[in-house]
C-alpha positions as CSV (number, residue, x, y, z in Angstrom):
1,X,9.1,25.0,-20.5
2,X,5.7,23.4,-21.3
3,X,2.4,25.7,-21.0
4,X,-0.2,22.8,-20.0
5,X,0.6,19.0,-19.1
6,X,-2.1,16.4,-19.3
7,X,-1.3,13.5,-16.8
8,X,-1.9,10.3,-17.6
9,X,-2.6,8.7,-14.4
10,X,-4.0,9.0,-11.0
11,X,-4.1,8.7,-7.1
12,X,-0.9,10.3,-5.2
13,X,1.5,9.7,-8.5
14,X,-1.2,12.5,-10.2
15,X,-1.3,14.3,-7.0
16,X,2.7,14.5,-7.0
17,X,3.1,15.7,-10.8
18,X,0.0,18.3,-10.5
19,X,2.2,20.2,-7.6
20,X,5.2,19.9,-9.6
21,X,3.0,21.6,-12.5
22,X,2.2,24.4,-10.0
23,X,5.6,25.4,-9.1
24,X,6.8,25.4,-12.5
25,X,3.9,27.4,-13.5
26,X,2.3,25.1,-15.7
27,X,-1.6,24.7,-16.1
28,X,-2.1,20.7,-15.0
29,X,-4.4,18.6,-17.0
30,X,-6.1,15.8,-15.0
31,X,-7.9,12.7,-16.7
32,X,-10.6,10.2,-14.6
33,X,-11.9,7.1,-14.9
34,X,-16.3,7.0,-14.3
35,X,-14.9,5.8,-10.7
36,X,-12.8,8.8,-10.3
37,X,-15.1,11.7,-10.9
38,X,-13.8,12.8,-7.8
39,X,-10.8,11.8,-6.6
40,X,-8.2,14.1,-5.5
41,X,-6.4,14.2,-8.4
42,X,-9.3,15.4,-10.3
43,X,-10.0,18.5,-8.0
44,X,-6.7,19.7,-7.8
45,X,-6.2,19.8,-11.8
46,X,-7.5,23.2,-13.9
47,X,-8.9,20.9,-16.4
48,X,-10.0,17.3,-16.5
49,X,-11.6,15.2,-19.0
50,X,-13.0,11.6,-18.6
51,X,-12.1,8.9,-20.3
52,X,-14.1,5.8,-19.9
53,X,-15.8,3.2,-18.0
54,X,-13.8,2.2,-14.1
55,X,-11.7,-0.7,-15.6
56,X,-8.2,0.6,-16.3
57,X,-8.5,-1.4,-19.8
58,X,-11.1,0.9,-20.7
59,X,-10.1,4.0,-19.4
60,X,-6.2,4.7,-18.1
61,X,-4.7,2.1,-20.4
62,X,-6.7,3.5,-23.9
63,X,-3.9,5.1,-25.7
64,X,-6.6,6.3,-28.4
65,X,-8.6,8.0,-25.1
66,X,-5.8,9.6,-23.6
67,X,-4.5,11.0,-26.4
68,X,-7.7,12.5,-27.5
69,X,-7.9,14.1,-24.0
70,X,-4.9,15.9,-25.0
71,X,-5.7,16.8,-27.7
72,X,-8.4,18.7,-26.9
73,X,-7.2,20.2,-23.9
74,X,-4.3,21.4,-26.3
75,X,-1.6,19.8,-23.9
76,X,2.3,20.6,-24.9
77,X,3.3,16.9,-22.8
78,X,1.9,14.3,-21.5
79,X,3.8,13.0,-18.2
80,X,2.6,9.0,-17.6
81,X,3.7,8.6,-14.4
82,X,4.5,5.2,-13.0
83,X,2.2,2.2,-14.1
84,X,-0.8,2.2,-16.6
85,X,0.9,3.2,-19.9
86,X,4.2,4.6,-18.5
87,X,6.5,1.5,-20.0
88,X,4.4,1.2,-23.1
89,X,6.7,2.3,-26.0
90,X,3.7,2.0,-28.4
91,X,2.4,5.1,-26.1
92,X,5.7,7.6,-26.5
93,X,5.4,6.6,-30.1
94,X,1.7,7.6,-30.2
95,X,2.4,10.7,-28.6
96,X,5.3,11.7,-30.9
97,X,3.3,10.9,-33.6
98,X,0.5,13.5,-32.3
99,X,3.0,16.0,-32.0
100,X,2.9,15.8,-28.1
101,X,6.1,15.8,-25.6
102,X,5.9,12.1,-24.0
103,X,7.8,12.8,-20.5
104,X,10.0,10.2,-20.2
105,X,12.9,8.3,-22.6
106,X,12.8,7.3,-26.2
107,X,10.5,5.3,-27.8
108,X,13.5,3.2,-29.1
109,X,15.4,3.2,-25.0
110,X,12.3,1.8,-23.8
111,X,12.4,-1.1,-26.4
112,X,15.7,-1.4,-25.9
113,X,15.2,-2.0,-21.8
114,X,12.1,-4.0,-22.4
115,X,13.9,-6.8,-20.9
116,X,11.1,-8.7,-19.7
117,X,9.5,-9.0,-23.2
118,X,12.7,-10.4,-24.8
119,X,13.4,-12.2,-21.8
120,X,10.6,-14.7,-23.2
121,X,11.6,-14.6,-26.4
122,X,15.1,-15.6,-25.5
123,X,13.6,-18.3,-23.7
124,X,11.8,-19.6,-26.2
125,X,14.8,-19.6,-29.4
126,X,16.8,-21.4,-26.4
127,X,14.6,-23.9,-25.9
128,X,13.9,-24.5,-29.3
129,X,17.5,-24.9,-30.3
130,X,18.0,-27.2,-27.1
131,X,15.5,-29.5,-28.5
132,X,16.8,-30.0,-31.8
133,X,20.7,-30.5,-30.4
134,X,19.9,-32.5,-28.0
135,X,16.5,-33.6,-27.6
136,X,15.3,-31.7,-24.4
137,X,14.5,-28.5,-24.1
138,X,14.8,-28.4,-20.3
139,X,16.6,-24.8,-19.8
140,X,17.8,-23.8,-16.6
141,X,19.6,-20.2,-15.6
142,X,22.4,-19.2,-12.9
143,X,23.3,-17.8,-11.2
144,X,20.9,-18.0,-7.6
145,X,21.5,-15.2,-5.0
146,X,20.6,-16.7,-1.7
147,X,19.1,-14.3,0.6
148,X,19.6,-11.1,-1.8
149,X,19.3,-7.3,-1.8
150,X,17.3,-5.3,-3.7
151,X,19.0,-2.0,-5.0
152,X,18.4,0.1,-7.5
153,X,20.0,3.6,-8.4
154,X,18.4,6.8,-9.8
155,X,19.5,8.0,-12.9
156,X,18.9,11.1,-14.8
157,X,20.0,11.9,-18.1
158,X,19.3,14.4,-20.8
159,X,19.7,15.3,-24.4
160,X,23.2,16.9,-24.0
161,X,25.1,14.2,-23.2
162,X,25.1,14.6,-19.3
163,X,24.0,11.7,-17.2
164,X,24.1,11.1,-13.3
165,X,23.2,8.9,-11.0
166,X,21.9,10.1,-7.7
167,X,22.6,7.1,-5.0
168,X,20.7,4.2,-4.6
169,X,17.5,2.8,-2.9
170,X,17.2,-0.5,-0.7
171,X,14.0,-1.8,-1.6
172,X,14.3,-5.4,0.3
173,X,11.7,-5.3,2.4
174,X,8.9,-6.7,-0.2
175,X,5.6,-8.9,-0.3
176,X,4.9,-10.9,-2.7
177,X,7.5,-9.3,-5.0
178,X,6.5,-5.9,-4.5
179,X,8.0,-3.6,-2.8
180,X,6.4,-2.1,0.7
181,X,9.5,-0.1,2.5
182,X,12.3,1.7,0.7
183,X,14.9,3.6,2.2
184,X,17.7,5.9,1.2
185,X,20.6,5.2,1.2
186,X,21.4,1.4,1.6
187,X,22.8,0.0,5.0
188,X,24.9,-2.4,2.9
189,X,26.4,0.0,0.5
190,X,29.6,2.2,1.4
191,X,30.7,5.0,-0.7
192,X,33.2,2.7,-3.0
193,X,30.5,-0.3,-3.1
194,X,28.4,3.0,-4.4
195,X,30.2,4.3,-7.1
196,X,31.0,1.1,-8.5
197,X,27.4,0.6,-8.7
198,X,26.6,3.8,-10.0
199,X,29.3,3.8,-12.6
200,X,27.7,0.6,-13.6
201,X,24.2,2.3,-13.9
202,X,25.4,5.0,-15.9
203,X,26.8,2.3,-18.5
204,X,23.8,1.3,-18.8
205,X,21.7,4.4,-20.0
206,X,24.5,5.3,-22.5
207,X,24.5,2.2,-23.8
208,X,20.3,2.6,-24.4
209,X,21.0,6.1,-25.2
210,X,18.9,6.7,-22.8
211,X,17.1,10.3,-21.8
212,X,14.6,11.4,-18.5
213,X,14.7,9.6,-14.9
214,X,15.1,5.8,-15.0
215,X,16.3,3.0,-12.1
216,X,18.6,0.5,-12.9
217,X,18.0,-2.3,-10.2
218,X,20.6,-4.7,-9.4
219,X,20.6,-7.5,-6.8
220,X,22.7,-7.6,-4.2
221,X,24.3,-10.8,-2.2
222,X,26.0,-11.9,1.7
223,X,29.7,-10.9,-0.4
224,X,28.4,-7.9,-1.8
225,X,28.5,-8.7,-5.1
226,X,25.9,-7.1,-7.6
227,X,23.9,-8.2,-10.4
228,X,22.0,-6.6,-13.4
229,X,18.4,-7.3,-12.7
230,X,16.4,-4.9,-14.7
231,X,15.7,-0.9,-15.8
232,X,12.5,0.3,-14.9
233,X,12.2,3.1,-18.0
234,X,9.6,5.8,-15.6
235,X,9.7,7.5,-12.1
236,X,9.6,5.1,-9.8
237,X,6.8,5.3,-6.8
238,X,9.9,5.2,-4.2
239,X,11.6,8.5,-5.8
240,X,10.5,10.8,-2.4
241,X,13.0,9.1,-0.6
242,X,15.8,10.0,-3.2
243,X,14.1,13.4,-3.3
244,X,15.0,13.9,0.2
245,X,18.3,12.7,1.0
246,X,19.5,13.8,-2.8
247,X,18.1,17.5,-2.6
248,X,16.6,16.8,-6.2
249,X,13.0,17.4,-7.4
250,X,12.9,14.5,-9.7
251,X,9.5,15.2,-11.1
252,X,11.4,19.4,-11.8
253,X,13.7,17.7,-13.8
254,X,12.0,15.2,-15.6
255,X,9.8,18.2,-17.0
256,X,13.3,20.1,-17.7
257,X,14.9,17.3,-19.7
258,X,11.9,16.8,-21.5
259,X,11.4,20.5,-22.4
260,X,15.1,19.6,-23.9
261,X,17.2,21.6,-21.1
262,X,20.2,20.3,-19.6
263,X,20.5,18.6,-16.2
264,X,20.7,21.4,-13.5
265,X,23.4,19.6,-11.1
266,X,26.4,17.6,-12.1
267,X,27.6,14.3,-10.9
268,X,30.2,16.0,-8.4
269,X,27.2,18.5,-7.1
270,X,25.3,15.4,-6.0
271,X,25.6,14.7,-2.2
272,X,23.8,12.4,-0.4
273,X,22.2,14.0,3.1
274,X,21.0,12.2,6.2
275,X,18.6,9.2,5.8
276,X,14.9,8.7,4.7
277,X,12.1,5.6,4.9
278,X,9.2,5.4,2.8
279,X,6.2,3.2,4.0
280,X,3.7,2.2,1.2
281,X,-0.1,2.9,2.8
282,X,-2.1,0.3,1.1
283,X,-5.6,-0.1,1.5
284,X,-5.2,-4.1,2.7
285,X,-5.9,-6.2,5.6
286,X,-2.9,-7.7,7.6
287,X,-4.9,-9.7,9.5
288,X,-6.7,-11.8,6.6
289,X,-3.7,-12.5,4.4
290,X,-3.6,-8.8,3.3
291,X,-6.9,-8.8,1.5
292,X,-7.8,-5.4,-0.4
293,X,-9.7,-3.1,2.0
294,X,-11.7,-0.5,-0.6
295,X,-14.6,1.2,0.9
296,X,-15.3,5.1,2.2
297,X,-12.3,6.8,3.9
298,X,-14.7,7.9,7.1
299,X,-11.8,9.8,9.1
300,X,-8.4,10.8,7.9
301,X,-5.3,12.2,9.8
302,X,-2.2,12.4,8.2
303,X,1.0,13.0,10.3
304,X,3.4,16.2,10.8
305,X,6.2,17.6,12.3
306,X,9.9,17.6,11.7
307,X,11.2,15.2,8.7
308,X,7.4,13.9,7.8
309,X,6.1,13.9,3.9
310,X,3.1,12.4,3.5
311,X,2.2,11.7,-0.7
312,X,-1.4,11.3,-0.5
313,X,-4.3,10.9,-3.6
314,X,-7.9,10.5,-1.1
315,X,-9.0,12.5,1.4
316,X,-11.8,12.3,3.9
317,X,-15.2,11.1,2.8
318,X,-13.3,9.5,-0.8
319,X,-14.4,6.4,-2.0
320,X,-11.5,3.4,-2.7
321,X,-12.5,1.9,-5.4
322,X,-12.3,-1.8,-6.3
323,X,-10.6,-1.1,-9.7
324,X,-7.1,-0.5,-9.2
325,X,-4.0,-0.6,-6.8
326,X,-4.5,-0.2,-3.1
327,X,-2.3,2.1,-3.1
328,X,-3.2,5.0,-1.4
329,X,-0.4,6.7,0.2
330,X,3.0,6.5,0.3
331,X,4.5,8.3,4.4
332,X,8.4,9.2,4.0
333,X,10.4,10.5,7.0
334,X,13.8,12.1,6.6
335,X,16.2,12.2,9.7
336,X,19.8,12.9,10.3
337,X,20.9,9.2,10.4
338,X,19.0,5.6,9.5
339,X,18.1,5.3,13.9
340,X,16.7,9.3,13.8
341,X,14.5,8.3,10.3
342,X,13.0,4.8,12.0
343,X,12.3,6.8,15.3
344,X,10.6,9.6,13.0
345,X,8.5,7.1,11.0
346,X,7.4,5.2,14.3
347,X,6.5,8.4,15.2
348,X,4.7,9.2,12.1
349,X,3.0,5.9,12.3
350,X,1.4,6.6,15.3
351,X,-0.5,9.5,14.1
352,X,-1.6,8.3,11.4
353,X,-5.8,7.8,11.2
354,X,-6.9,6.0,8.6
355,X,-10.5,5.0,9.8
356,X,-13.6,2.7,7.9
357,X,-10.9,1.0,5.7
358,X,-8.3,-1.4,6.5
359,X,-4.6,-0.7,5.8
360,X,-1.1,-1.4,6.2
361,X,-0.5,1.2,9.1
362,X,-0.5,-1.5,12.0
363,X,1.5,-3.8,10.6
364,X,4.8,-0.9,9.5
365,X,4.5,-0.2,13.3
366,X,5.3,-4.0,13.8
367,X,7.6,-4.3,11.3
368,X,9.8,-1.2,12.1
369,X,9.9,-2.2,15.8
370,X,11.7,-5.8,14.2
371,X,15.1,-6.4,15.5
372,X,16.1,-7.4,11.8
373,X,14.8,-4.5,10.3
374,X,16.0,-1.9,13.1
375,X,19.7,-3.4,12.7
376,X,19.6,-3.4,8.3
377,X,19.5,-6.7,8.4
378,X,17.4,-7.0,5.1
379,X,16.9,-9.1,2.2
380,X,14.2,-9.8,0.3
381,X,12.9,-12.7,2.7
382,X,12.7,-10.4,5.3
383,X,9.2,-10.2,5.7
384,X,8.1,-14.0,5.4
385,X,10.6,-14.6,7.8
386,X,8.8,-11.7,10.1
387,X,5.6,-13.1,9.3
388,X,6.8,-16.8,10.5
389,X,7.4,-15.5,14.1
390,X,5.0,-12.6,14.0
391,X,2.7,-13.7,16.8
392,X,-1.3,-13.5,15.2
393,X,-2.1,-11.2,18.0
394,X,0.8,-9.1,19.5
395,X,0.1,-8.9,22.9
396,X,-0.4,-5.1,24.2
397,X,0.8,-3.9,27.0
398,X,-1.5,-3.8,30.2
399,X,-3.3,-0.9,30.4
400,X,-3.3,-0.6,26.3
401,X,-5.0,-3.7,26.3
402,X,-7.5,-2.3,28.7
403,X,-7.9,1.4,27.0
404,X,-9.2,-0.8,24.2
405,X,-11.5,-2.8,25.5
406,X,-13.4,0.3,27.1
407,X,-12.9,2.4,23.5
408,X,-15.0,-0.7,22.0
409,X,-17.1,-0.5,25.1
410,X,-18.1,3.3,24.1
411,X,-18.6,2.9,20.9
412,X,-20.8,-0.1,21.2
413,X,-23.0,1.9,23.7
414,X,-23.1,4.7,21.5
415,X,-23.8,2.7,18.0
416,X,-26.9,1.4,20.2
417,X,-28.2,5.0,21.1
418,X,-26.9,7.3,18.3
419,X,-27.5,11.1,18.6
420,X,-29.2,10.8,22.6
421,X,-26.9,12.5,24.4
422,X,-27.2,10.6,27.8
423,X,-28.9,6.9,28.5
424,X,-32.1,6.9,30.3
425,X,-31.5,6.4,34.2
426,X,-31.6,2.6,34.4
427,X,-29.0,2.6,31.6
428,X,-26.6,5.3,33.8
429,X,-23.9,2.4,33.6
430,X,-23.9,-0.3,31.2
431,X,-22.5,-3.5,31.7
432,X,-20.5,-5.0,29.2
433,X,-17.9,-8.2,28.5
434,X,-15.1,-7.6,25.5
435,X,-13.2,-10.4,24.2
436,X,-9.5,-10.3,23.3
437,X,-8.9,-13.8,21.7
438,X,-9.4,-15.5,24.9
439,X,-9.5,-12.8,27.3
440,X,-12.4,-11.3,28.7
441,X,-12.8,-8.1,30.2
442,X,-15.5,-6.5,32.6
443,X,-16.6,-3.1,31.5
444,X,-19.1,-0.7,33.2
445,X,-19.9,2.0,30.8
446,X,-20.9,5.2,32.6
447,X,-23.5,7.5,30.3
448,X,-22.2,10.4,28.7
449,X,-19.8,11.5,31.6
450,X,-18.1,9.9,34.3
451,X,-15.3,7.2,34.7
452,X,-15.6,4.1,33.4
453,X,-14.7,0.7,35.7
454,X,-12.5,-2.1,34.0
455,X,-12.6,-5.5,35.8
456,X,-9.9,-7.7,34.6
457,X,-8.0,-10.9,36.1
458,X,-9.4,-9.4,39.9
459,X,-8.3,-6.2,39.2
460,X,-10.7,-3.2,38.6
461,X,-9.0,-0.1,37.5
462,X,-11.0,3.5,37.1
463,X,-10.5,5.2,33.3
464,X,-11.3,8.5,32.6
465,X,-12.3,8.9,28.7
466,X,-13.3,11.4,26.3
467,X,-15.6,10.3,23.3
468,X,-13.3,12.8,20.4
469,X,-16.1,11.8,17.3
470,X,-17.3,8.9,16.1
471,X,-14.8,6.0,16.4
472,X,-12.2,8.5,18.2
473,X,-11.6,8.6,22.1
474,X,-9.0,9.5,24.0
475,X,-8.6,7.7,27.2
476,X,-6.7,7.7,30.6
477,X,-5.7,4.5,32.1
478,X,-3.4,4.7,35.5
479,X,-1.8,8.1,34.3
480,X,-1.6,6.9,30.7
481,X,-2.8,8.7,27.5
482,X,-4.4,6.1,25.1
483,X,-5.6,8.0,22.0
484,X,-7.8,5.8,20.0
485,X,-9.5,4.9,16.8
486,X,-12.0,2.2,16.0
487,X,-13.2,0.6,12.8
488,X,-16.2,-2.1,12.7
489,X,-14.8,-5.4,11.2
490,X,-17.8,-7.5,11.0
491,X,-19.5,-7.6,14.9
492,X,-15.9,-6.6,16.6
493,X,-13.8,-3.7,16.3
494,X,-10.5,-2.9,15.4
495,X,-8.9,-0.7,18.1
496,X,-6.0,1.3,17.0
497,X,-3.2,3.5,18.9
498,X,0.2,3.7,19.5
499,X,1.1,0.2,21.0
500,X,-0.5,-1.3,18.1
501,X,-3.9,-2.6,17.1
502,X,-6.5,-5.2,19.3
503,X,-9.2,-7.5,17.9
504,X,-11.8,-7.1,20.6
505,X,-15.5,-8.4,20.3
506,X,-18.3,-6.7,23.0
507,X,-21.0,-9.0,24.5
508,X,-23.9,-7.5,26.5
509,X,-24.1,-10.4,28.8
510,X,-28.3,-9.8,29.5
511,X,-28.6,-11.4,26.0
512,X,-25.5,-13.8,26.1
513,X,-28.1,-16.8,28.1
514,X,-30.8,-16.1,25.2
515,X,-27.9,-16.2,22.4
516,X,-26.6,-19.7,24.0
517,X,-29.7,-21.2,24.2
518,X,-30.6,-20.4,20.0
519,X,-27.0,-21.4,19.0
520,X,-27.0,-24.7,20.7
521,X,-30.6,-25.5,18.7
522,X,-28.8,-24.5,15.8
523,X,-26.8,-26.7,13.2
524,X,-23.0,-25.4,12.8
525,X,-23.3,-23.9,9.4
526,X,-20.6,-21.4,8.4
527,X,-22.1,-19.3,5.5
528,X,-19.3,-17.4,3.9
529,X,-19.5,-14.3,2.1
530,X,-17.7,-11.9,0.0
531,X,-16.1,-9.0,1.9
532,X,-15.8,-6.7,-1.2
533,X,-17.1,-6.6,-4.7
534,X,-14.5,-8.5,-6.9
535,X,-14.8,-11.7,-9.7
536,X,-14.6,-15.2,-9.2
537,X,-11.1,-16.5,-10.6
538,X,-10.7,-20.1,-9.5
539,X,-13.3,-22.2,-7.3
540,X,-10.8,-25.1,-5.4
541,X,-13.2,-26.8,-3.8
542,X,-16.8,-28.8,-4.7
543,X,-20.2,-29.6,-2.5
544,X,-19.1,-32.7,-0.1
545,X,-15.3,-32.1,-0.1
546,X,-13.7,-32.2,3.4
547,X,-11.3,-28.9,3.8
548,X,-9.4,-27.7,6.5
549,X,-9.1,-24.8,8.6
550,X,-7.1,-22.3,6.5
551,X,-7.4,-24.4,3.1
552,X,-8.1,-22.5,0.4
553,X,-11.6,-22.7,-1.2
554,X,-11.7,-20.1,-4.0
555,X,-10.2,-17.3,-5.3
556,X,-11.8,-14.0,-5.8
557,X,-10.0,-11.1,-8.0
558,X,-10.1,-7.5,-6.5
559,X,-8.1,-4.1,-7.3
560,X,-5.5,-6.0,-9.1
561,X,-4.8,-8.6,-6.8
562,X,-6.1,-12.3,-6.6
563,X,-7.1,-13.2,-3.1
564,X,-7.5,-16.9,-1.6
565,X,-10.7,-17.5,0.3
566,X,-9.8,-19.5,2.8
567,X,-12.0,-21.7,5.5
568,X,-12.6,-20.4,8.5
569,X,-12.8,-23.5,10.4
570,X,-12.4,-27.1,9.6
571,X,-15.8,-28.8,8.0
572,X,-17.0,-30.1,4.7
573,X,-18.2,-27.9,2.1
574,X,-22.1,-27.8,1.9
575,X,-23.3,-25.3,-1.0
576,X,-21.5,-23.3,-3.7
577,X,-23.3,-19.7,-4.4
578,X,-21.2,-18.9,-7.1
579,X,-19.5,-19.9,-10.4
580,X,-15.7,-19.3,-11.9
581,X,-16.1,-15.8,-13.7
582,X,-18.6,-14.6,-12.1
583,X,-18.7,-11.2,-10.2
584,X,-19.8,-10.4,-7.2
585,X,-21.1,-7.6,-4.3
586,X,-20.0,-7.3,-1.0
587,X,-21.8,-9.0,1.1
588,X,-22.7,-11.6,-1.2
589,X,-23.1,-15.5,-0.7
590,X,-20.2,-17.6,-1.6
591,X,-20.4,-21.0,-0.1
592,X,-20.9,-22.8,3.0
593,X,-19.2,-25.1,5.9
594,X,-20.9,-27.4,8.1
């Protein structure tokens, strides 16, 4: 077995490989980017060396930089992870070259599976001979899978000849082509559909002569008939759930085939045990077309209990960076069955605080409370079609609705007297209105004890609250516990809990009259500015052109993603602050409506 292992990567894949060092008693080598002095993965490694500026082309994807690191560090193997240079067969060459143990398959497999590149190429010869045949090049393929599956199955094979496969994954549930939940096994597959499948697979990576953990992904359609789609050549960032159902440390025996021992189970050892889900935590937005959320991580809870697994690379106080994938968690529950994993995850869910970034946590609750996704129902449409009916705003039950509105209340009051610990005595009770959409809601904050009085529709209900931290309260509503976290998003807040998340805005109606009367003097010009540092990709619109409410109007690049501006309101564009390439603060001026 190795001595010391340099990883090539970071966040929770970096995280994962550095504990699988530890067990295996080997001395984990971490590298960093200038934007990841100190992330996790950094402070849980013995050594770590820095390799460049923040963007990944100058820093995790610099084969020259990496392999220096190594070097110095005197590292037996370096493990790649999943993404960056993982795929790159120009990398395991490199490193065999340096006389370093590249943890994963051949140089010559990966070539081999680098379908994608010769894919292309095919494309090209094809066309090319079209033309001169027959005078068009049109080309056109078959066969279309309407509605399809996604499933993939997890190989491992090593340098002895052995190879198994170790079930499958249903990774339907996807956005914008990448995937979001994956579960283990697949509600579509029964054990023949499986092995056939599987067998399948294993052709594959003998064919390649192919060594270390690999997918083979197939598609799936309505008759349960399967197609070769792809091999992803690395771990994949959905092995936990295989992990857990499988009883196999992946990550264990990728280091062991590497070190060039033999698999340690055989393919009639592997049995496939109860269920798991894995929800992807990513640092985005729901509510504004999933736009990157980076910023400071101001409170974090991660969930426990029976069947939980949470693969985390920030912690508390960490900054997200703009640089890379929003990616910053991955929350797996294991249950006996597919209906014990979904109530566990909900569960998990719940707990889960993520506070002074956006992320994805609100809308897996949705999602897993789906009547598609609850009966495995899946393909990858799944969710566009759940965002077609998905109302904006889900209404919240009655008294959740209300918990919120006085959680936004607090905090407002205590933003506008931070560190007093009660109001002067005119300000005992503070009268407030919060906004849900169209609703509006009386509040009458008490000072620092004392229950609160929530006027709604004729109704006024007493709530008994408890102000946890900053942004944290736990409130009582007609016998109800309403646990709840806030985040600022522009001048509302986000309220959090377990029935979901609530837009609210809080007006203090003594200076509502004096904010009508300068609003109506004032002309209705939308200034629009950038909500995180990113660059200017494409600008879609010019001074004078009408748009829309909704149409796009440019669109700015940010942690790997390209993200449409689009207008808040219909008007007609009055100023452009900005020019295609250039980048760009948060906070700074884009354009404006009128």
């Amino acid at each position: 077995m190795f001595r010391k292992v340099l990883i090539a990567n970071r966040g929770e894949i970096a995280v994962r490989i550095i504990r699988a060092c530890r067990e295996l008693g080997i001395s984990p080598v971490a590298v960093y980017s200038d934007a990841d002095r100190a992330a996790l993965h950094v402070r849980l490694a013995d050594e770590a060396y820095g390799i460049g500026p923040a963007p990944s082309t100058e820093s995790y994807l610099s084969i020259e930089k990496i392999l220096d690191a190594a070097r110095r560090c005197g590292a037996d193997a370096i493990h790649p992870g999943y993404g960056f240079l993982s795929e790159n067969p120009r990398f395991a060459e490199a490193c065999a070259r340096a006389g370093i143990v590249f943890v994963g398959p051949p140089e010559e497999a990966m070539r081999l599976m680098g379908s994608e590149a010769r894919l292309g190429r095919d494309f090209e010869a094809a066309r090319s001979e079209a033309l001169g045949a027959f005078g068009d090049g049109s080309l056109y393929l078959e066969k279309y899978v309407s509605r399809p599956r996604h499933v993939e199955i997890q190989v491992l094979a090593d340098g002895h000849g052995n190879a198994v496969y170790l079930g499958e994954r249903e990774c339907s549930v996807q956005r914008r082509h990448q995937k979001v939940i994956e579960e283990c096994p697949s509600p579509a597959l029964d054990e023949t559909l499986r092995r056939r499948m599987g067998e399948t697979a294993l052709e594959v990576v003998r064919a390649a002569g192919y060594r270390n953990a690999g997918t083979v992904e197939f598609l799936l359609d309505e008759d349960r008939t399967f197609y070769f789609l792809e091999m992803n050549t690395r771990l994949q960032v959905e092995h936990p759930v295989t992990e857990l159902v499988a009883g196999v440390d992946l990550v264990r025996e990728q280091f062991r085939i590497a070190s060039g021992e033999a698999l340690s189970i055989r393919q009639d050892q592997v049995a496939l045990r109860g269920w798991a889900i894995e929800c992807r935590i990513y640092a985005e937005d729901p509510d504004k077309s999933f736009f990157p959320s980076p910023g400071r991580i101001r409170r974090l809870l991660e969930p426990q209990g029976p069947g939980v697994r949470v693969d985390s690379g920030v912690y508390e106080g960490w900054e997200v960076p703009i640089y890379y994938d929003p990616l910053i968690a991955k929350l797996i529950a294991h249950g006996a069955d597919r209906e014990q994993a979904i109530a566990r995850m909900r569960r998990a869910l719940a707990e889960y605080r993520i506070q002074g970034i956006r992320t994805t946590i609100e809308f897996f609750k949705e999602l897993l409370a789906d009547a598609d996704f609850a009966a495995g129902r899946l393909s990858t449409a799944l969710i566009e079609e759940f965002l077609a009916r998905r109302r904006k705003s889900a209404g919240l039950p009655r008294e959740a609705l209300e918990a919120a509105a006085l959680a936004a209340a607090l905090e407002h009051r205590a933003r506008r007297a931070p560190g007093r610990g009660r109001l002067p005595p005119r300000m005992a009770f503070m009268k407030l209105e919060v906004y849900h959409g169209e609703e509006r809601l009386e509040i009458e904050v008490p000072d620092a004890e004392g229950p609160a009085r929530i006027r709604r529709d004729g109704r006024e209900v007493a709530a008994d609250w408890v102000r946890l931290q900053p942004g944290e309260y736990s409130i009582l509503v007609a016998g109800r516990v309403f646990d709840l976290a806030l985040s600022a998003d522009g001048e509302a807040f986000v309220v959090s809990g377990r029935d979901g998340a609530a837009l609210v805005r809080v007006a203090d109606p003594r200076r509502a009259s004096r904010r009508h009367e300068v609003d109506a003097g004032r002309p209705g010009l939308e200034r629009i500015v950038a909500e995180m540092p990113g660059k200017v990709i494409r600008i879609l619109v010019r001074p004078g052109d009408p748009v829309a409410c909704g149409q796009g109007l440019l669109v700015l690049e940010a942690m790997k993603m390209q993200n449409e501006i689009q207008a808040p309101k219909g008007g007609v564009v009055r100023e452009l602050g900005v020019v295609e390439g250039k980048a760009v603060n948060s906070g700074d001026f884009l354009l404006s409506l009128e």
